[in-house]
N, C-alpha and C positions, 0 to 999 in steps of 0.2 A: 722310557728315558732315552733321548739321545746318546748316540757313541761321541765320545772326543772332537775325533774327527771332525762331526757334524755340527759342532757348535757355533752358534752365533752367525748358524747358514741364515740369508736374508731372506725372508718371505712375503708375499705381496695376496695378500688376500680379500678378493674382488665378489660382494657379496651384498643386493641390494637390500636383504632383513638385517637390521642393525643387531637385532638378540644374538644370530648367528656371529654375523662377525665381531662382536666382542666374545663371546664364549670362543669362538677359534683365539680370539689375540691373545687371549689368558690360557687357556691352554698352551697353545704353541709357545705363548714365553714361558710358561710354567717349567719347560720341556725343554730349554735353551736356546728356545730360536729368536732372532729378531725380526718381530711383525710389524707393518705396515699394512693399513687395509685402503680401499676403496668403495664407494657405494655403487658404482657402475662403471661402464666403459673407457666412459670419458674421463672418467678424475684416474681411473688405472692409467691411463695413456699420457696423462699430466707426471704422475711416480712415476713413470716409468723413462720419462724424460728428465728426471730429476735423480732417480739411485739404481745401481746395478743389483739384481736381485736373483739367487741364487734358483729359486723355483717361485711362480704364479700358481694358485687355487682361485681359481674361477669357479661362480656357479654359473649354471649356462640358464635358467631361464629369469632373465636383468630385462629389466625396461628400456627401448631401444637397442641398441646391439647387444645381441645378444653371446653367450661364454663361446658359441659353436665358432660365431662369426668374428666375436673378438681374434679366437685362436688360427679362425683362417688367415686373418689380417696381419697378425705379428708373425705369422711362420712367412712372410712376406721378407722378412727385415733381421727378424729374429732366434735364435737357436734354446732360449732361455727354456728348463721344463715347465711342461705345462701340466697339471692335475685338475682334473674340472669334477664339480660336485655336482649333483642335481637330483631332483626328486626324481626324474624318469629312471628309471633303471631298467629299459626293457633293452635288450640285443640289439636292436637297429640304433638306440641313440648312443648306445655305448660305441659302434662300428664308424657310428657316424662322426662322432666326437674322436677318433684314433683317425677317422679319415681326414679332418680337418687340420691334423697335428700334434695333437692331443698323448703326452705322455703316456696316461693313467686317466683312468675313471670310477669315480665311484659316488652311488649312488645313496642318495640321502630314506633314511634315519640313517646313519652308519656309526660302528663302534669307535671311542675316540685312539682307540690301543692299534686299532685297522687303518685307521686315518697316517698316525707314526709312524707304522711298519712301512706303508707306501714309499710317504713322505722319506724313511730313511733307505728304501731303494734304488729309489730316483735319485738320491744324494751322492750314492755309493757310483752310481752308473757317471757321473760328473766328477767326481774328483778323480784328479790326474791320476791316471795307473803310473806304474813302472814301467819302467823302458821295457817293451818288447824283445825275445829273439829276431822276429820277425817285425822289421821295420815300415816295411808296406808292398799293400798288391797293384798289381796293375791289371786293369781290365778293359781293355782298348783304350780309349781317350782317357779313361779315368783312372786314379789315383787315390787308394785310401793311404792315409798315413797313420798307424796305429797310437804314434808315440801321441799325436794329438788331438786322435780322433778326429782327422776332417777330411773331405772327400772333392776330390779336383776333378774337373774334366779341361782337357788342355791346357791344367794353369790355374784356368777358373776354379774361385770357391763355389761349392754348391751346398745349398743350406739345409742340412738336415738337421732332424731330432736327435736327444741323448738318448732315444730307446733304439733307433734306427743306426745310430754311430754303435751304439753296446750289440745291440744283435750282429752287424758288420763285421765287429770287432771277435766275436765269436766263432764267425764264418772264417775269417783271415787267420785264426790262429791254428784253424784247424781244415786248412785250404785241403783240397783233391779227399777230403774225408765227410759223407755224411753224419750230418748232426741232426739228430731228432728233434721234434717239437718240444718232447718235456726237456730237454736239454738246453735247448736253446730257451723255451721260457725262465728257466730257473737260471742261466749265466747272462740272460741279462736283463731280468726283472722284470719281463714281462708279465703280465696278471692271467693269460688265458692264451691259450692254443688261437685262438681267432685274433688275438694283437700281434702276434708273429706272424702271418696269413698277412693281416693288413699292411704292417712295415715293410714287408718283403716285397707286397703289390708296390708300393709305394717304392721303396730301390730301386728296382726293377726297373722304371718310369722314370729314374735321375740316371741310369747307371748301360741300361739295354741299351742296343738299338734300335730294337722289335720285341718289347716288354712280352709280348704272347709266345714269342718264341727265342727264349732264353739263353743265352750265351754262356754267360758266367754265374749268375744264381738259379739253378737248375734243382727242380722238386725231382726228389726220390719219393716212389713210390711207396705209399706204407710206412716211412722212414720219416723225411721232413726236408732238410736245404743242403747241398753241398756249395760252397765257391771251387768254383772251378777260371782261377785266374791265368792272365797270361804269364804272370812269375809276381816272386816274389822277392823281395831284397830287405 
């Protein structure tokens, strides 16, 4: 059962087997949410033009565009989380699916109690925290703002993820100190040592100048990430 908090969060769920997405819509209302489904790319991109929606569940393998490609497409426009389902469950489509945007993954048959748990992490990583001590870093051009989680370079918004703002958010609170992998997976809801690996590459690439050779999000050896910003205020 959902927390408080989490109730009547709006869900969009994009799935071309109709057994599945009605068993998800009963469920997920059963649970407090409000669902709205899709049967493929194109009627999501209709909802989505039509209601704001707190997290998308996409399955990725949809006739015609597919969950991978959908998710590359809206991290175009979009920051909304993303949770993709899919029968594959091997390492490379999980990597692949975090490389294209991708929240969370999880792989089909899965328990409906694991689907929740997800579902209520990725919630927890989007609702407004509290005002920080630490109101934001600066990293050459760039600008995180903690209180709202968003990330500027000269100004500019730059579009990331709510696992990518929550991992950031981890890093900035705890700037000139290494933070280990299981720390950083567990404060911000990451599912595996390898989706911190992946959003960090991804930072890195919005945030570097020379993403191979690290400025500000710099691996500790044996350890995991430290920020190392030009200040903080």
């Amino acid at each position: 059962m959902n927390t408080q908090e989490d109730a009547q969060r709006h869900i969009l769920v994009v799935d071309d087997d109709v057994r599945i997405r009605t068993l998800l819509q009963k469920f997920l209302t059963d649970n407090g949410y409000l669902i709205t489904t899709a049967a493929d790319a194109a009627e999501a991109r209709a909802k989505l033009r039509s209601f704001d929606f707190d997290l998308l569940i996409l399955d990725v393998m949809m006739p015609g565009e597919s969950g991978f490609d959908l998710t590359k497409s809206l991290r175009e426009t979009s920051q909304v989380p993303i949770l993709l389902l899919t029968a594959r469950g091997e390492a490379e489509s999980r990597i692949e699916g975090l490389e294209r945007g991708a929240d969370d993954y999880l792989a089909k048959p899965f328990e409906p109690r694991e689907l929740l748990l997800r579902i209520a992490s990725i919630v927890r990583r989007t609702v407004k925290p509290d005002k920080p001590a630490i109101r934001e870093v600066r990293m050459g051009a760039c600008t995180f703002d903690l209180s709202r989680n968003e990330l500027t370079s000269n100004g500019r918004h730059l579009k990331i993820t709510s696992g990518e703002a929550a991992l950031l958010r981890v890093l900035a609170l705890n700037a000139g100190k290494p933070v280990s992998r299981g720390e950083l997976m567990a404060k911000s809801g990451a599912t595996m040592e390898r989706s911190v690996d992946v959003q960090m590459t991804r930072l890195r690439r919005k945030i570097e100048a020379d993403p191979r050779l690290p400025i500000y999000l710099q691996t500790v050896r044996s350890v995991g990430y430290v920020l190392v910003p030009d200040g903080v205020a």
